[in-house]
C-alpha positions as CSV (number, residue, x, y, z in Angstrom):
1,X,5.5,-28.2,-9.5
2,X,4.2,-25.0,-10.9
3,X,6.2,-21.9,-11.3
4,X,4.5,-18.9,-10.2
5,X,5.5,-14.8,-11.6
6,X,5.0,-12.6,-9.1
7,X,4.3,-9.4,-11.2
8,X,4.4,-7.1,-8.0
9,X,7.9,-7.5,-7.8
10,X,10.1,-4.4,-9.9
11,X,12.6,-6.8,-10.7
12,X,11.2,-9.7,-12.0
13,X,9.6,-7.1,-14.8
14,X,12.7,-5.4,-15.6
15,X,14.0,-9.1,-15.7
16,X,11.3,-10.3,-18.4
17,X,11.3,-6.7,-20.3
18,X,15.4,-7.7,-20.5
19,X,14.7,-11.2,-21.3
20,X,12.2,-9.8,-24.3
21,X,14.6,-6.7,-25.7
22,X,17.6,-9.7,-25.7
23,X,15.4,-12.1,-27.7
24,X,14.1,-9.3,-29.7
25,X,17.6,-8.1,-30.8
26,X,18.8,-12.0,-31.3
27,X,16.2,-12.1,-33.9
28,X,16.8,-9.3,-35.7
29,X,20.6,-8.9,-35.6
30,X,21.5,-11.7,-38.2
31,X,18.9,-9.7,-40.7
32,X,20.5,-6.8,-39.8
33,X,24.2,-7.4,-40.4
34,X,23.9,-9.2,-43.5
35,X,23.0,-5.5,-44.7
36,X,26.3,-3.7,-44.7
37,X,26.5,-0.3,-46.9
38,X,27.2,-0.4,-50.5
39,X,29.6,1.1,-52.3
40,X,28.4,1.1,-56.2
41,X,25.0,2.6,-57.1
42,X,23.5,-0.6,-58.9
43,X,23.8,-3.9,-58.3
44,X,21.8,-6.4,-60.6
45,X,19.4,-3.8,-61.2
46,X,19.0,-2.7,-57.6
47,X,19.9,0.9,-55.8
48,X,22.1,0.1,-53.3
49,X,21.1,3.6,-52.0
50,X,17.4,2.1,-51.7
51,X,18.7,-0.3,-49.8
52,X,20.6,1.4,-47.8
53,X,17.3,3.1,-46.3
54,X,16.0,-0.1,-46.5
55,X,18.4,-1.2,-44.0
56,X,17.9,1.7,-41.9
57,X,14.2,0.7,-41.7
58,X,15.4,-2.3,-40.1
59,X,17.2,-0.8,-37.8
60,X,14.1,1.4,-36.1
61,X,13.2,-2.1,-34.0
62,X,17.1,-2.1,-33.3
63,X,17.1,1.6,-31.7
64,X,13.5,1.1,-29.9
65,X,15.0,-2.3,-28.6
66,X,17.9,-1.2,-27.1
67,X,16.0,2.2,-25.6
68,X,13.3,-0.4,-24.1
69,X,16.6,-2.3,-22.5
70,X,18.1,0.8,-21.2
71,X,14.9,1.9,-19.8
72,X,14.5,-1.2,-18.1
73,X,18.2,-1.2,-16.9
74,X,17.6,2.1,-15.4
75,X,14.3,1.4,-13.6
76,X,15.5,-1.6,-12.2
77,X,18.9,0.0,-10.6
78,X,16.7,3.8,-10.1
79,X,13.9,1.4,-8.4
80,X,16.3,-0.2,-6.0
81,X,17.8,2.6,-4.6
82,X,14.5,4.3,-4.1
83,X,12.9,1.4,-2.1
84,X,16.2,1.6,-0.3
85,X,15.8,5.4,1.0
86,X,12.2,4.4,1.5
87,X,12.8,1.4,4.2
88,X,15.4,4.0,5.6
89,X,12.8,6.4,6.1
90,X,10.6,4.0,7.4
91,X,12.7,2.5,9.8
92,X,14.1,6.3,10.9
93,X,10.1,7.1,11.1
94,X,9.2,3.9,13.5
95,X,12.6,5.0,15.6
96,X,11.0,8.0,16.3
97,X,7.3,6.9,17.3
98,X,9.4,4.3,19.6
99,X,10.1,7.3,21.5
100,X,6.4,8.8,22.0
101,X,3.4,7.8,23.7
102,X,-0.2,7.4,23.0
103,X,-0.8,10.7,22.6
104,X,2.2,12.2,21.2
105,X,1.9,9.9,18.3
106,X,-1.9,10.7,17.8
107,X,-0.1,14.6,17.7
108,X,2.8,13.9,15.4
109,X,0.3,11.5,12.6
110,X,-2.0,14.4,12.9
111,X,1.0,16.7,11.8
112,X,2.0,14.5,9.3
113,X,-1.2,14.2,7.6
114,X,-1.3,17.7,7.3
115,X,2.3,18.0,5.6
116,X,4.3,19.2,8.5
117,X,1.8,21.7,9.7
118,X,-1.2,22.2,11.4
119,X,-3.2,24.8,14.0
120,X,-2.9,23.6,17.5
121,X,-6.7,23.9,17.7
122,X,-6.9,20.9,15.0
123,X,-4.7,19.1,17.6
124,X,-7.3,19.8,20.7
125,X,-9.8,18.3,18.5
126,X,-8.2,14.9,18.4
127,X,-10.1,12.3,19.9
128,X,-9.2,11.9,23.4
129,X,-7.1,15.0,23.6
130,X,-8.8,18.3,25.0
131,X,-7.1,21.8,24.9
132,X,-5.1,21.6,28.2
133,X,-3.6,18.1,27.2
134,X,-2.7,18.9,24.0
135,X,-0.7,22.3,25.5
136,X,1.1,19.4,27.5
137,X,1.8,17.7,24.7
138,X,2.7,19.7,22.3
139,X,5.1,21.6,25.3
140,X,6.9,18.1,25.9
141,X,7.6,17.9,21.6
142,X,8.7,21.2,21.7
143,X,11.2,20.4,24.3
144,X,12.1,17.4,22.3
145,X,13.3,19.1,19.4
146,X,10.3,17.5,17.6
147,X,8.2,19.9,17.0
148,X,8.5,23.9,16.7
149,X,5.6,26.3,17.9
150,X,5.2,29.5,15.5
151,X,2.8,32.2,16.5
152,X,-0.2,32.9,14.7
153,X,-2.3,35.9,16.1
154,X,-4.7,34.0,19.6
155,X,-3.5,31.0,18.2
156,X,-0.5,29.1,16.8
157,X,0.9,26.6,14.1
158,X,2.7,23.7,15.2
159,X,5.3,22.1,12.8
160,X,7.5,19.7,12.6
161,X,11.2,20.4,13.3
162,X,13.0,21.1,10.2
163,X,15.5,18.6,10.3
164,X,12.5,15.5,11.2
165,X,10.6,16.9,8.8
166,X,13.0,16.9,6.0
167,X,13.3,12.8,7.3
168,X,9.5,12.3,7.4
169,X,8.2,13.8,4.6
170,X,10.8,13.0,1.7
């Protein structure tokens, strides 16, 4: 039976990067607390003063160690919650489009790919939508709460609601 690493996964690489700093820092922590500070100058011919920044020259791996661990710590819990809020908003986002037809949703993706605002005469252009259909459609959002219609001299902008667009676009 052969174990597979699926390297996709955030937590199975914050899981080996923890699994390395641990091993890393079991290796060099003996080393490193045999070398406790001195308190005369010499011994047998040696600075203990040298060794002192000997020792601290062992302890650089120590610091960049335990900076990889908490890095890895953080990313795995900061990681978790932001996949979190992002099935949220994808579940809030597929609630919505529940709600809308054929049309409306071609309306609201076009919105969307345009960050929250577009000219309703990019919305007439959709395929399948012509000028008096997309009035209609863009009337019924409007009435929804879904969309908000802002003048803009012959023409206007259509955007989304502040408070689904806030929800969408995060």
């Amino acid at each position: 039976m052969a174990v597979t690493i699926d390297f996709s996964n955030k937590r199975t690489i914050s899981g080996i990067i923890i699994l390395i700093a641990i091993l890393a820092l079991v290796i060099y922590l003996p080393g490193i607390l045999l070398n406790t500070g001195p308190e005369i100058c010499e011994i047998d011919g040696v600075c203990q003063h040298e060794a002192k920044i000997e020792f601290m020259n062992q302890m650089v791996p120590v610091f960049i160690l335990s900076g990889v661990v908490i890095g890895a710590f953080v990313f795995f819990f900061m990681t978790t919650k932001l996949d979190n809020k992002k099935k949220d908003l994808e579940k809030i986002t597929q609630t919505l489009m529940q709600f809308l037809n054929k049309e409306e949703k071609l309306v609201v993706k076009k919105i969307l790919e345009n960050n929250g605002k577009v000219f309703q005469s990019e919305i007439s252009r959709i395929e399948g939508i012509g000028k008096l259909k997309s009035h209609r459609i863009i009337q019924r959002l409007s009435d929804r709460s879904v969309i908000e219609i802002e003048k803009h001299g012959k023409t206007n902008i259509i955007k989304l609601a502040e408070n689904i667009k806030e929800v969408l676009l995060k």
